[in-house]
C-alpha positions as CSV (number, residue, x, y, z in Angstrom):
1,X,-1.5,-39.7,23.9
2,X,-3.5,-37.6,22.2
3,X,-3.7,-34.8,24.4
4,X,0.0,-35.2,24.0
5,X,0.3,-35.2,19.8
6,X,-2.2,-31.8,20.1
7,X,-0.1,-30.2,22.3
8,X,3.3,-31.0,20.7
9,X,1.6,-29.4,17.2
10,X,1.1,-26.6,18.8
11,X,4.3,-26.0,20.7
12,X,6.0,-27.0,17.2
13,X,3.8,-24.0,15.6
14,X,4.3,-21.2,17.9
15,X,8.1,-21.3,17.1
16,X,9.3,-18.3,14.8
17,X,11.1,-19.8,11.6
18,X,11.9,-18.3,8.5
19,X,12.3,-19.7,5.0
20,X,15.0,-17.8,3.4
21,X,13.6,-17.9,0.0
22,X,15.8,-15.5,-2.9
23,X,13.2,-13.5,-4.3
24,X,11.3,-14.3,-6.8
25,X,10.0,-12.9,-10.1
26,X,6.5,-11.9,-10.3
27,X,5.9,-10.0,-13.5
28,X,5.2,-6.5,-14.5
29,X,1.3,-6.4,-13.9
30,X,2.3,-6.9,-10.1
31,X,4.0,-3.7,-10.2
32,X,1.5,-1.5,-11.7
33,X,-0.7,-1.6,-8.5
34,X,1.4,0.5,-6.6
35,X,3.3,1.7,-9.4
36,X,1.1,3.3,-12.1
37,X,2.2,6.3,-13.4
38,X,5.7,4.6,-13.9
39,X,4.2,1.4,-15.8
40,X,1.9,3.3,-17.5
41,X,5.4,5.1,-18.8
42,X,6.9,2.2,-19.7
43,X,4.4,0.3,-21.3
44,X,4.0,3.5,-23.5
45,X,7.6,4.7,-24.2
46,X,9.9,1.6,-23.6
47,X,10.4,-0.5,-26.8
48,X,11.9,-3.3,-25.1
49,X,8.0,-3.3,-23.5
50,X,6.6,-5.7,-26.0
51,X,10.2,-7.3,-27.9
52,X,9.2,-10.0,-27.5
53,X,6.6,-10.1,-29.9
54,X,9.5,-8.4,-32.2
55,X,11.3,-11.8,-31.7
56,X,8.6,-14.0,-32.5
57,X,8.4,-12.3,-36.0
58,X,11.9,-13.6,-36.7
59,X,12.0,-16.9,-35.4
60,X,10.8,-18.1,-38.7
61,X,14.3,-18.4,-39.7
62,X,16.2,-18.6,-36.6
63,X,17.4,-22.4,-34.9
64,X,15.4,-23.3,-32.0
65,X,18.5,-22.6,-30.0
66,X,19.0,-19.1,-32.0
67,X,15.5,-18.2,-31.0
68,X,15.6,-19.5,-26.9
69,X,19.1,-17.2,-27.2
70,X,16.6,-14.3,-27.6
71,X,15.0,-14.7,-24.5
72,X,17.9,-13.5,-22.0
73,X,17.1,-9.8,-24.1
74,X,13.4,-9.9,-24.6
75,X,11.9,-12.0,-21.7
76,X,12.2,-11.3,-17.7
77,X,14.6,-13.8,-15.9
78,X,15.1,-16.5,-18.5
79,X,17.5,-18.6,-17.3
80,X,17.3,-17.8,-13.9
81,X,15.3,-19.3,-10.6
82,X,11.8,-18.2,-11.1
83,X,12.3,-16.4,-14.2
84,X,10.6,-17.3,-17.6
85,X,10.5,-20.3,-18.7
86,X,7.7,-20.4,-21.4
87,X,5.3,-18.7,-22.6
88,X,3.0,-21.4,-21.6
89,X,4.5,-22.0,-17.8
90,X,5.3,-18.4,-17.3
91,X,3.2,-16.1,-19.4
92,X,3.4,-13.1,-17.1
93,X,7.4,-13.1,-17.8
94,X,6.7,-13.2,-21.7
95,X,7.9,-9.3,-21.6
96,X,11.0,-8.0,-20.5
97,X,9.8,-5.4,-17.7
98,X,10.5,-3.9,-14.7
99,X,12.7,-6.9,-12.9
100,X,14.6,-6.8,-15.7
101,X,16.3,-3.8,-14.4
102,X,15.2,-3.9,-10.9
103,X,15.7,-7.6,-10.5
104,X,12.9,-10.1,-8.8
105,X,10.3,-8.3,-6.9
106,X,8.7,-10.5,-4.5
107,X,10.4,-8.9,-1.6
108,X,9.4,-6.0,-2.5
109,X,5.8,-6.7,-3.4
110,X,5.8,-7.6,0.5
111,X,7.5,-5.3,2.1
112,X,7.1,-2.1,-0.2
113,X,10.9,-0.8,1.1
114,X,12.9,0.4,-1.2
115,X,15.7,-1.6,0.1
116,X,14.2,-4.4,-1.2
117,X,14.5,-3.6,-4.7
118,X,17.4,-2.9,-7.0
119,X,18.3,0.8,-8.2
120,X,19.7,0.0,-11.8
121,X,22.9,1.4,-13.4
122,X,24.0,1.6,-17.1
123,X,26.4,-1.4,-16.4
124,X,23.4,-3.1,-15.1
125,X,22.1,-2.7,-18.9
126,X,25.1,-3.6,-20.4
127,X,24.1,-7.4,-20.7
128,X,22.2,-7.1,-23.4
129,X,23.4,-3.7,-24.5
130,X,26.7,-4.4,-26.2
131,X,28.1,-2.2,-29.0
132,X,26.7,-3.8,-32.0
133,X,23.0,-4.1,-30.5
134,X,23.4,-0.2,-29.6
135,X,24.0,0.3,-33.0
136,X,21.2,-2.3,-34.2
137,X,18.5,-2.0,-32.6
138,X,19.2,2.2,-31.8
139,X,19.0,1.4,-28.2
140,X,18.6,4.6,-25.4
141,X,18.8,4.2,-21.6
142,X,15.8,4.3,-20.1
143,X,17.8,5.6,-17.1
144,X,18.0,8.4,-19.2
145,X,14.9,8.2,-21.5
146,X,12.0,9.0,-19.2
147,X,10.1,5.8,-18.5
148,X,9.7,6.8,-14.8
């Protein structure tokens, strides 16, 4: 019988299966390894880079609900599987980076094609760039503005 249980595990085991997992968020840092030059850009030129500590400077009079609001703009994925959740749980999502635009990255990460990652588009920013932020917060596309 046990002969038997040994062999079964190993039949069971040598049998392809996949997980068909959507990809996941990994953070910015995970990027940089393959990606310098163009994280080193962003990090540099990009405002949105570090918003979220611009957020954290106004929550003082904003509703817990006001401030979490915040977070689709100034955070990477909240809201979505494996995006940010805190900054506690997920502290490598704290920034909004390059899956913000490029969307989760795992795939990527482990296949390093291009077809697994998203090419973004101006509408792509129009989520959190609407007309009045544009005019708020002086916002430029990044497709345009030379992060990478």
């Amino acid at each position: 019988m046990r002969n038997f249980v040994i062999m079964l595990f190993f039949i069971i085991l040598s049998f392809p299966f996949s997980v068909s997992a959507e990809p996941m968020y990994v953070g910015s840092e995970a990027c940089k390894e393959c990606h310098e030059f163009e994280y080193q850009n962003f990090m540099r030129y990009a405002k949105k880079a570090r918003s979220y500590e611009k957020i954290v400077r106004l929550k003082k009079g904003l509703t817990k609900e006001e401030f979490q609001r915040c977070f689709q703009c100034h955070t990477t994925g909240y809201g979505k599987p494996s995006g940010f959740v805190s900054v506690e749980k997920t502290p490598e999502l704290k920034f909004p980076g390059c899956e913000v635009c490029h969307g989760p990255g795992s795939e990527h990460i482990e296949s390093q094609s291009i077809e697994d990652i998203k090419k973004p588009t101006l509408k792509d920013c129009a989520s959190c760039h609407v007309a009045e932020r544009i005019e708020a917060f002086e916002y430029k596309p990044m497709l345009y503005g030379g992060a990478h």
